[in-house]
C-alpha positions in Angstrom: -182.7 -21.3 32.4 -186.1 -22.9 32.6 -187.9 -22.6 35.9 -191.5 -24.2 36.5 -193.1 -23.0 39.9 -195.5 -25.4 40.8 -197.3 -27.1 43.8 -200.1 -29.6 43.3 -201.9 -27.7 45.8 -203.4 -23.9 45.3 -203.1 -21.0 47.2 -199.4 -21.1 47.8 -198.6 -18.0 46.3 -197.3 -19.4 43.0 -197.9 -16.1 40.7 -196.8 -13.7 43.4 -193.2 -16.4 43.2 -193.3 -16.1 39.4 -193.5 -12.7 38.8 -190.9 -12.0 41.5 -188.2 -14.2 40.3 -189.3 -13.1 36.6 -188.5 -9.6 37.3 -185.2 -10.9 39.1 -183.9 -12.9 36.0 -184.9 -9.8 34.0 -182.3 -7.7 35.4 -179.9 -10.6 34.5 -180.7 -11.6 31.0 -184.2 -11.1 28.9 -186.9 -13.2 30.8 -190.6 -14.4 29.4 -193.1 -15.4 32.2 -195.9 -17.9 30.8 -198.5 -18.4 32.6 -200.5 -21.6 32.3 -202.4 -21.5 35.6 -205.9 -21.8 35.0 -206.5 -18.4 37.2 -204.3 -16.5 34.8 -203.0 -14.3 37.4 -199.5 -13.8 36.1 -201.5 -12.3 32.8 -203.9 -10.2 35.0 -200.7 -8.7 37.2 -199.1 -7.5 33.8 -202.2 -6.4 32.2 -201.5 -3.0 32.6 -198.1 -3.0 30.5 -196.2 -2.0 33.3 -194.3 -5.3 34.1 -190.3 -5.2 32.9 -190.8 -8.3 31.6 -193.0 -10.4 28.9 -196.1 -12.5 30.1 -197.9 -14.7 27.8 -200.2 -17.6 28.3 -199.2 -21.3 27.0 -200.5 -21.1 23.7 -198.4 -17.6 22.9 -195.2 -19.2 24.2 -193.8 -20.4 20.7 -194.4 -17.1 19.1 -193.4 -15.1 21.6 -190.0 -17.2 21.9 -190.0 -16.6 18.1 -190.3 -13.2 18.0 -187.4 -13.0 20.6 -184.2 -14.2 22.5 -185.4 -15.1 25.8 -182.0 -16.6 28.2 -184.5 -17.1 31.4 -188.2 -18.8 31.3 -190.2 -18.8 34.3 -194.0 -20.9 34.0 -196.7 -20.3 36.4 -198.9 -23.8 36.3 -202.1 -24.4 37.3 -202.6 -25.0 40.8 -203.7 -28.7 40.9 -201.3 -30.9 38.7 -202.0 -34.7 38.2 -198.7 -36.8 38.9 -198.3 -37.3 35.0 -198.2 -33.2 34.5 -195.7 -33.0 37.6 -193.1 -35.3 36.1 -193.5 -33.6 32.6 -193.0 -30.5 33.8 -189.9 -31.5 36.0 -188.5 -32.7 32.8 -188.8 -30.1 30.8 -187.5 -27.2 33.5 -183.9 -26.5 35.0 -185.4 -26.0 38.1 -188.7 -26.7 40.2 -189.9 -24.1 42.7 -192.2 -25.8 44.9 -193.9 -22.6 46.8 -195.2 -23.9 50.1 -197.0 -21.5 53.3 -195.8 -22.9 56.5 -199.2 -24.4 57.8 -200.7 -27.5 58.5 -202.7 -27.5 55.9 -200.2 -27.0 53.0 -197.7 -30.0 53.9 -200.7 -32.7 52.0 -200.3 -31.2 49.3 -196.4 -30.9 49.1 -195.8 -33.8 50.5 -198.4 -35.6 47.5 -196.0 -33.0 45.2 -193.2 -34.5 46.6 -193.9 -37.7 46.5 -194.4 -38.0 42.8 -191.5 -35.8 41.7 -188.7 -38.1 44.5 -188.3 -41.0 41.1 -187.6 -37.5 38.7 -184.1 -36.4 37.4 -185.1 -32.7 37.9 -184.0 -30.4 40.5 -186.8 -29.2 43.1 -187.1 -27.6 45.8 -188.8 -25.9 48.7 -189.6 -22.4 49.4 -191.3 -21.0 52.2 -193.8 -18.8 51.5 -196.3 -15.8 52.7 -194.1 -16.3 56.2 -195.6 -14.4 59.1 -192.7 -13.0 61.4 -195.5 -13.2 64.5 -195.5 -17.3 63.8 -192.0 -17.8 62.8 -192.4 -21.4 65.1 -194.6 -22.8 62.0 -191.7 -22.1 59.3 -189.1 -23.5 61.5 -191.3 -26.4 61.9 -192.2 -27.0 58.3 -188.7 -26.8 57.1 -187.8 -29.1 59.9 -190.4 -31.7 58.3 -188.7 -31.2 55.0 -185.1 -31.9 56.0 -186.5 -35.0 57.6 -187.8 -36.0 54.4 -184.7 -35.3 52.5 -186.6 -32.4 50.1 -184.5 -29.4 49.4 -185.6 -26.4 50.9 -184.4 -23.0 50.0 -182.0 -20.8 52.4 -184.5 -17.6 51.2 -187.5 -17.1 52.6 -190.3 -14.6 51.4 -192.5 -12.9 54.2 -195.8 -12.2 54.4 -196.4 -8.9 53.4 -199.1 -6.6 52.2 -196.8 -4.9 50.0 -197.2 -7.9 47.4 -201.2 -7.7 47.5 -200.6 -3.6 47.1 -198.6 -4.5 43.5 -200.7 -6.7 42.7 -203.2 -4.3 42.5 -201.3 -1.8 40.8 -199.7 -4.1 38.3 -196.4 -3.7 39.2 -193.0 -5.7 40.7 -193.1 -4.9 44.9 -189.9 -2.6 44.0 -192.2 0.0 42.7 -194.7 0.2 45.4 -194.9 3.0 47.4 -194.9 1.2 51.1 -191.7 0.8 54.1 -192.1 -3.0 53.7 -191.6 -3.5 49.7 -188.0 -3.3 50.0 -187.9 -6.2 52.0 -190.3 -7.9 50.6 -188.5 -7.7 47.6 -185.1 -8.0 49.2 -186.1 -11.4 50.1 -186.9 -12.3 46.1 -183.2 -11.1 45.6 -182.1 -13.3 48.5 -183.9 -16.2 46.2 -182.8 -15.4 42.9 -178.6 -15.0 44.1 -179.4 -18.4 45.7 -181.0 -19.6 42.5 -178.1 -18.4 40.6 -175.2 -19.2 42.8 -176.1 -21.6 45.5 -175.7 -21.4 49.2 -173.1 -19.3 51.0 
């Protein structure tokens, strides 16, 4: 499987996505992460070695697929796409995460995503991102603005939580940082990947 996480605008937590539902396909089926984002922060995060999982940037993709069997794919794209790049990378993928935060601010952006992936074959959808459980009113309203545009939205959604920042920083998957709120954090990746995987309940 081939999944492309992308939103035409930044800042939506695309790497943090990417790595998370890397190391969830990893415990399925060997899983390569490439990160083409401009940032490289998918590269940076597994810097230190200690990712279960392979990252390499776009131009190490081939070799790295030669090298090795890889079942699962999962690309980290740069955080502004031009509507050409969007409809080549839907066609190329299985699946389009569109990572969105649930504020005002975000829904340009994925509604300009949207909007130039709606005449696309390709499966995309929706997921709510970096949600605060003091303003759960802005989710609900976000994902409320979604149905009403016909997008699909993802059942999962992945809270905002310091945990992620905290394995960032030590260069590992949430799972492995020492803090109360990782396990949910990361319970909510396993949430996404299931749903991925097998669909709604």
């Amino acid at each position: 499987m081939v999944i492309c996480l992308a939103n035409s605008k930044g800042g939506q937590g695309k790497s943090t996505a990417a790595i998370h539902l890397a190391a969830f396909f990893q415990k399925q089926a060997a899983t390569l992460l490439v990160d083409s984002d401009h940032v490289r922060a998918s590269l940076a995060w597994g810097r230190e070695g200690k990712l279960p999982f392979d990252v390499v940037d776009e131009s190490d993709q081939e070799a790295a697929m030669r090298r090795r069997r890889y079942d699962h794919v999962v690309l980290d794209t740069p955080g502004s796409i031009d509507p050409r790049g969007l409809k080549e990378l839907a066609a190329g993928c299985n699946l389009m995460v569109l990572p969105a935060i649930p504020e005002a601010i975000a829904m340009d952006g994925l509604a300009y995503t949207l909007h130039h992936l709606k005449d696309t074959k390709a499966d995309c959808r929706v997921l709510l991102n970096r949600v605060r459980h003091n303003r759960p009113k802005e989710a609900i309203e976000l994902r409320a603005a979604l149905d009403a545009m016909g997008a699909k939205v993802f059942k999962a959604e992945i809270p905002d939580s310091a945990a992620f920042d905290k394995a960032a920083a030590q260069g590992v998957v949430v799972y492995d940082v020492n803090d109360p709120r990782a396990l949910r954090a990361w319970d909510a990746f396993e949430a996404l990947g299931e749903e991925i995987l097998y669909g709604r309940e």
